[in-house]
C-alpha distance (Angstrom), angle and dihedral (degrees) to the residues before:
residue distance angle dihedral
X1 . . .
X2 3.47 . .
X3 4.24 111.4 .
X4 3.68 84.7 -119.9
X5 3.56 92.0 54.8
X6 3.71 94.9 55.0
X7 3.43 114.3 118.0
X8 3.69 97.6 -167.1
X9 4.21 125.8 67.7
X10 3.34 128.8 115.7
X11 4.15 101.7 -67.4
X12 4.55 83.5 -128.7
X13 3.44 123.0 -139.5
X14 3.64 133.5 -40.6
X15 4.18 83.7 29.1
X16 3.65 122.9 105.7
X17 3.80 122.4 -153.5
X18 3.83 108.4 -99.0
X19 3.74 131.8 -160.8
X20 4.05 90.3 -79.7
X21 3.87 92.0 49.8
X22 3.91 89.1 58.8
X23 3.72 90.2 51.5
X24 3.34 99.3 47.8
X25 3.64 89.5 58.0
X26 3.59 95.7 41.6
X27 4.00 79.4 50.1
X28 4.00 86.4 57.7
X29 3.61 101.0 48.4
X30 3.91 92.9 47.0
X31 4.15 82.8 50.6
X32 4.09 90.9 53.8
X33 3.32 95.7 42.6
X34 3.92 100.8 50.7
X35 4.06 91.2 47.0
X36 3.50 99.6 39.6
X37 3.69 111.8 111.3
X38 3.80 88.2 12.0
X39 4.02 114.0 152.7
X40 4.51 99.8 -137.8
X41 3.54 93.4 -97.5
X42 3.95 102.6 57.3
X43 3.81 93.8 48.8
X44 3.64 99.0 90.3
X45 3.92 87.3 45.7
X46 3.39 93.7 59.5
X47 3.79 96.4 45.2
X48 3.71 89.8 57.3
X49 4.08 85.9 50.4
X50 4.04 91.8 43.0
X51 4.27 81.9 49.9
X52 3.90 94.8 60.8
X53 3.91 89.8 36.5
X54 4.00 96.3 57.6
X55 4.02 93.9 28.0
X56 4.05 135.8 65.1
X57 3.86 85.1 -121.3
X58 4.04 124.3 110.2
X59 3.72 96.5 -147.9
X60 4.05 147.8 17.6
X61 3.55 123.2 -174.6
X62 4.19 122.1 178.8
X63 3.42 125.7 -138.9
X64 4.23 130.8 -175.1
X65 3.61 119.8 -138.9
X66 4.13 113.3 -111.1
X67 3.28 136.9 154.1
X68 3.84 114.7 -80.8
X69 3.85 108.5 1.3
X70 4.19 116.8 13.2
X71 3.37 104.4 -110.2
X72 3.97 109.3 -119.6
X73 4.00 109.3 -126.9
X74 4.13 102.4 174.1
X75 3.89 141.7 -4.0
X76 3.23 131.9 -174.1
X77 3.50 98.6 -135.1
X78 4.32 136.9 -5.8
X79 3.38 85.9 -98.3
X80 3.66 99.0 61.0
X81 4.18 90.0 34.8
X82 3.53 80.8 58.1
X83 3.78 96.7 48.4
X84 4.00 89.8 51.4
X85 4.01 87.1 52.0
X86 3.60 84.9 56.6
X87 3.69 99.6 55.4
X88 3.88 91.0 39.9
X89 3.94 86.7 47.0
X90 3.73 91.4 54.3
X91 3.83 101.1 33.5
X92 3.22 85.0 -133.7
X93 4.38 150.3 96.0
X94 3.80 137.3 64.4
X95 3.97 89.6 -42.3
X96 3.56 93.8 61.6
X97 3.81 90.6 41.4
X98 3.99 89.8 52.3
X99 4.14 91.3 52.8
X100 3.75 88.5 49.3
X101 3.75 97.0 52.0
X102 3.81 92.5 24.1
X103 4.43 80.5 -141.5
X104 3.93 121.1 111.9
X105 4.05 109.9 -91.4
X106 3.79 109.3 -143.2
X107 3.72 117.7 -157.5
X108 3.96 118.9 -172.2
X109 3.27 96.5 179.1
X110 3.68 140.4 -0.5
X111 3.55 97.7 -151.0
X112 3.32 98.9 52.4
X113 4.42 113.4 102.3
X114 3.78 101.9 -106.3
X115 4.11 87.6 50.9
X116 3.72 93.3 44.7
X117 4.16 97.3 47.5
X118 4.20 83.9 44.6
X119 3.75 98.2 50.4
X120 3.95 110.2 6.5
X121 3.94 93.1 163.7
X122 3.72 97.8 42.0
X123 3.70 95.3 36.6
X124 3.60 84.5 57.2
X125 3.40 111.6 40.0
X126 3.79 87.8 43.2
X127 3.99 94.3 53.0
X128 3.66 80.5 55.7
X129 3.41 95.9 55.2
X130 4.47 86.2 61.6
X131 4.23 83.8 -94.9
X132 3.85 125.5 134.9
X133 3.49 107.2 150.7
X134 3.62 135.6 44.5
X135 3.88 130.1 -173.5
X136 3.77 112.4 -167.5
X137 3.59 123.7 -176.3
X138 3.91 133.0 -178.2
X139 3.50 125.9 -125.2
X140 4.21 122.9 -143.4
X141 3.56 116.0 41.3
X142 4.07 141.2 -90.9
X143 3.24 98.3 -40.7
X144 3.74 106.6 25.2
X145 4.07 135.6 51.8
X146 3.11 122.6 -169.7
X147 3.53 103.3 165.7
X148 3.84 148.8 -44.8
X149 3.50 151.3 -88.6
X150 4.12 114.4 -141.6
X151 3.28 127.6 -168.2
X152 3.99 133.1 -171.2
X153 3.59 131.9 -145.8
X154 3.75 124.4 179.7
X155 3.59 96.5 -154.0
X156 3.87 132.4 49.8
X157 3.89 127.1 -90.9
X158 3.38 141.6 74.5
X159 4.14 140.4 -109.7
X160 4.05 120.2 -75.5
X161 4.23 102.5 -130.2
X162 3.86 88.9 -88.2
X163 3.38 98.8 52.2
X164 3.56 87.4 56.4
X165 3.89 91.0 48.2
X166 3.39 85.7 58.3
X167 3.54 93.8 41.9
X168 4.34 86.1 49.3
X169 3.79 84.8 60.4
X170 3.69 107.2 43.3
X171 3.68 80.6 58.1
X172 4.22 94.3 38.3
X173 3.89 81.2 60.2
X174 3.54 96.7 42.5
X175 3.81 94.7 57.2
X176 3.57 89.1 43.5
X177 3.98 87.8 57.8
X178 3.34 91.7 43.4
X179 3.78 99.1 59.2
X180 3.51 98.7 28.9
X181 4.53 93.3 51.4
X182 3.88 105.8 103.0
X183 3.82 121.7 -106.7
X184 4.02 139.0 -173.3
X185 3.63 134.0 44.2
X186 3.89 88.4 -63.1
X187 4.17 83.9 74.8
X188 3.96 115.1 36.5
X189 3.68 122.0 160.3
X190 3.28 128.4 -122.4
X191 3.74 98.4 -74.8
X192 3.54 92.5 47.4
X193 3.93 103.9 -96.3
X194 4.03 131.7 120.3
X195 3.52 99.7 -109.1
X196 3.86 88.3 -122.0
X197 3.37 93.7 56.4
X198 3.79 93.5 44.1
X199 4.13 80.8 51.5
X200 3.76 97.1 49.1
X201 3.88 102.0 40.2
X202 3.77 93.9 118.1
X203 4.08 83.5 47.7
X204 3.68 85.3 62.1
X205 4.16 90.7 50.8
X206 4.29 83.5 57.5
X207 4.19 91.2 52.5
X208 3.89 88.4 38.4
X209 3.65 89.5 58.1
X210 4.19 95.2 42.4
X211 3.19 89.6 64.1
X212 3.74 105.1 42.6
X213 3.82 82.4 52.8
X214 3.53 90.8 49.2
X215 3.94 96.0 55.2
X216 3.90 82.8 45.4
X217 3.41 100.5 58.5
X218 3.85 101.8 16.1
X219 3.67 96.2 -127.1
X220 3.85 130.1 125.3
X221 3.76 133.2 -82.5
X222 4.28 93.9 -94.4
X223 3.76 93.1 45.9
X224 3.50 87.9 52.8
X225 3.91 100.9 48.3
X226 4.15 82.3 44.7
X227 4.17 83.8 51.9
X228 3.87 89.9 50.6
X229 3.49 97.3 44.7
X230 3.90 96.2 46.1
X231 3.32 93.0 45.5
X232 4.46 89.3 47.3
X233 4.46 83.9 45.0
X234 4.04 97.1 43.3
X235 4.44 86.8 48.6
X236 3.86 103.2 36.6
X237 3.24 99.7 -102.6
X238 3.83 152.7 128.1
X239 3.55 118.7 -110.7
X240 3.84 95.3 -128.2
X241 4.00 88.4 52.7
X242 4.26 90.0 58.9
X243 3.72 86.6 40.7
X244 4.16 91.4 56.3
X245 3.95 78.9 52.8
X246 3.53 105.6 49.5
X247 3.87 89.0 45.9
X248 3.60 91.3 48.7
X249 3.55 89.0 52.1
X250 4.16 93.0 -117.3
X251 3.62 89.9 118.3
X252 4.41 133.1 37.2
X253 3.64 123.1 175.4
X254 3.90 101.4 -150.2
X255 4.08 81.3 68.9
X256 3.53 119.0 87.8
């Protein structure tokens, strides 16, 4: 976050903690608590959980920028893991719009014209899923995403300015996290794998299955991904879930 955009500070003399101060701090101490004791790979996890605790929202899910497909690091729930595979299925929705601009995208309401026209697949398949507003916020700073924050909201309307401060430093905290949880060889868990890699083992299933389809097909890496996710889209499905069939050899794509 931007210093500006930090909600938190001292409020400096002559100011009196308002209403927003209060639940900012609250916002802090529910933040501590919830990671404290964490092992690396349950932080983000427990962000998304701390998200729908402090925040009228019904789910949060976090995702890390990659090439392809983001790779999805915590959710709060299935529901909300699901609703990240959906906008990583796609390629499209507020998540992808919030790593393009690298600025929070605020949707109201999904139903609503302007949402519709953006994002007519997602909007729809995601209203079926009992969605109708999405909060998406990028994680890094200015000049550097690395990911986002989603949250979920079954019914329409947005996030009053503190809400969003609080909002500002789930995600604040999350990027922190992010950058600051230990990677390589140098840091294994306790059954031996990077805690990245133990993260981002169904990631691996989606590049598995690119390439199989590539050496099916002979075509490159982005007509593949565009292959998987058409074929996910056109059958109902998440990309990941026709991925865990390709590589288990349930489904080809040279065979009609």
């Amino acid at each position: 976050m931007r210093p500006r955009d930090d909600p938190g500070g001292d409020p400096g003399p002559g100011r009196s903690r308002g209403p927003g101060d209060r639940g900012h701090e609250r916002a802090v101490d529910a933040i501590a608590a919830r990671v404290r004791g964490a092992e690396p790979g349950e932080v983000p996890g427990r962000l998304c959980a701390v998200a729908v605790e402090l925040l009228p929202v019904d789910g949060a899910s976090v995702s890390l920028r990659s090439d392809g497909m983001p790779v999805q690091l915590g959710a709060s729930s299935t529901h909300a893991a699901y609703l990240a595979q959906l906008q990583a299925t796609l390629g499209d929705g507020p998540c992808r719009r919030a790593l393009q601009t690298r600025a929070p995208v605020l949707v109201r309401d999904l139903a609503a014209g302007p949402c519709a026209h953006r994002w007519p697949v997602f909007a729809q398949q995601a209203l079926d899923a009992g969605v109708r507003a999405v909060y998406a916020l990028p994680l890094g700073s200015d000049s550097v995403c690395v990911g986002t924050l989603d949250l979920y909201r079954g019914t329409p309307g947005g996030l009053t300015d503190d809400q969003l401060r609080v909002a500002r430093l789930v995600a604040g905290v999350m990027t922190v996290a992010l950058m600051a949880l230990p990677h390589g060889e140098e840091h294994e868990l306790q059954d031996g794998e990077p805690w990245l890699s133990g993260l981002a083992a169904d990631q691996d299933k989606v590049y598995q299955a690119v390439g199989m389809i590539m050496a099916q097909l002979g075509v490159g890496a982005d007509e593949a991904l565009a292959r998987l996710r058409g074929d996910a889209f056109a059958h109902g499905r998440t990309a990941l879930d026709v991925a865990r069939d390709v590589v288990a050899h349930r489904r080809r794509f040279d065979v009609p």
